[in-house]
N, C-alpha and C positions, 0 to 999 in steps of 0.2 A: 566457565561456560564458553565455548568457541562456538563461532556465528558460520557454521559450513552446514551444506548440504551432502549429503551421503546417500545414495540408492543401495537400498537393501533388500535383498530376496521376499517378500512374501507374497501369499497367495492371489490367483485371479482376481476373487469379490474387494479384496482389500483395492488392489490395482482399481478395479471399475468405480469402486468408490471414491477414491480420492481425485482420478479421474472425473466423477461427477462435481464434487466440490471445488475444484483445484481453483476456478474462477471466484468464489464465492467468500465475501467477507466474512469467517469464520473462528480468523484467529484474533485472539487480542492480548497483543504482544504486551503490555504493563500487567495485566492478570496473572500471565504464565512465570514472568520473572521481570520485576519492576527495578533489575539490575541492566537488561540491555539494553537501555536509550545508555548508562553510561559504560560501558561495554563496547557496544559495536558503533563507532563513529557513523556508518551506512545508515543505519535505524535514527541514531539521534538527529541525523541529517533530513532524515527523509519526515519526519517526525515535525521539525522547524519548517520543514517545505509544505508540512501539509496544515499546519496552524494558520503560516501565512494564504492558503486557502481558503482553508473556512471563512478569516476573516477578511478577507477579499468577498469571498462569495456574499456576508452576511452585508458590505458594505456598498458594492454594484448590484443586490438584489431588486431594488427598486426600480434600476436605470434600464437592464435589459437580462435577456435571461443568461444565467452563468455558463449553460452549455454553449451558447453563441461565441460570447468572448474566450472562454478556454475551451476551442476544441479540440486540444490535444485527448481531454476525459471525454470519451465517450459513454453510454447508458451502462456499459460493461462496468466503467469502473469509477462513476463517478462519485462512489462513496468516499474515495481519498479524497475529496473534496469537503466532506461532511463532520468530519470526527477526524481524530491524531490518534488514535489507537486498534483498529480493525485492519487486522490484513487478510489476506487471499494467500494458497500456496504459493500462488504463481507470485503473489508482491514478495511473499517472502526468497524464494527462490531469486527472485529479479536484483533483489535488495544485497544478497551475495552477489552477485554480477556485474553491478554495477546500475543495472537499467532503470532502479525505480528512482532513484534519484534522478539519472537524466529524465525520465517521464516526468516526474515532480517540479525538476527545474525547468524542464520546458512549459508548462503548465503557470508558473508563478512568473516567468518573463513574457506572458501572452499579454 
């Protein structure tokens, strides 16, 4: 399995749809194939990045609110803050580019 993104022809309603989802926590990457955290280094990275969130979040929950101290995660996406397994098109898309992981490690050096 290779970790690439590919645009491929299909119709308008498909377009608008994914389009309506493309933000939305929908995929979850260990379900679909609980091979690429050891696969794609980007996933198992961003993966580590977002454990040390959760438990960040579950450990300052008391002190102040978590949106305050990391606002790199805004209300858009602050599910990578919740769970290590739910992505977004765009995280996954991001996660081939490089971005999610800089998002994630900005996020865990706040």
């Amino acid at each position: 399995h290779e970790w690439k993104v590919v645009k491929l022809p299909v119709c308008h309603l498909v377009v608008e749809y994914l389009d309506s989802v493309r933000e939305h926590p929908l995929v979850c990457a260990s379900s679909i194939n609980p091979e690429l955290y050891n696969k794609e280094n980007a996933l198992s990275e961003a993966r580590s990045l977002r454990l040390k969130l959760v438990l960040g979040k579950e450990h300052i929950a008391c002190q102040r609110k978590f949106s305050e101290i990391v606002p790199v995660l805004d209300h858009n996406n602050l599910y990578l803050s919740q769970d290590t397994e739910m992505y977004s098109l765009a995280d996954l898309e991001a996660g081939c580019e490089g971005g999610l992981v800089e998002l994630l490690t900005s996020a865990v050096e706040q």
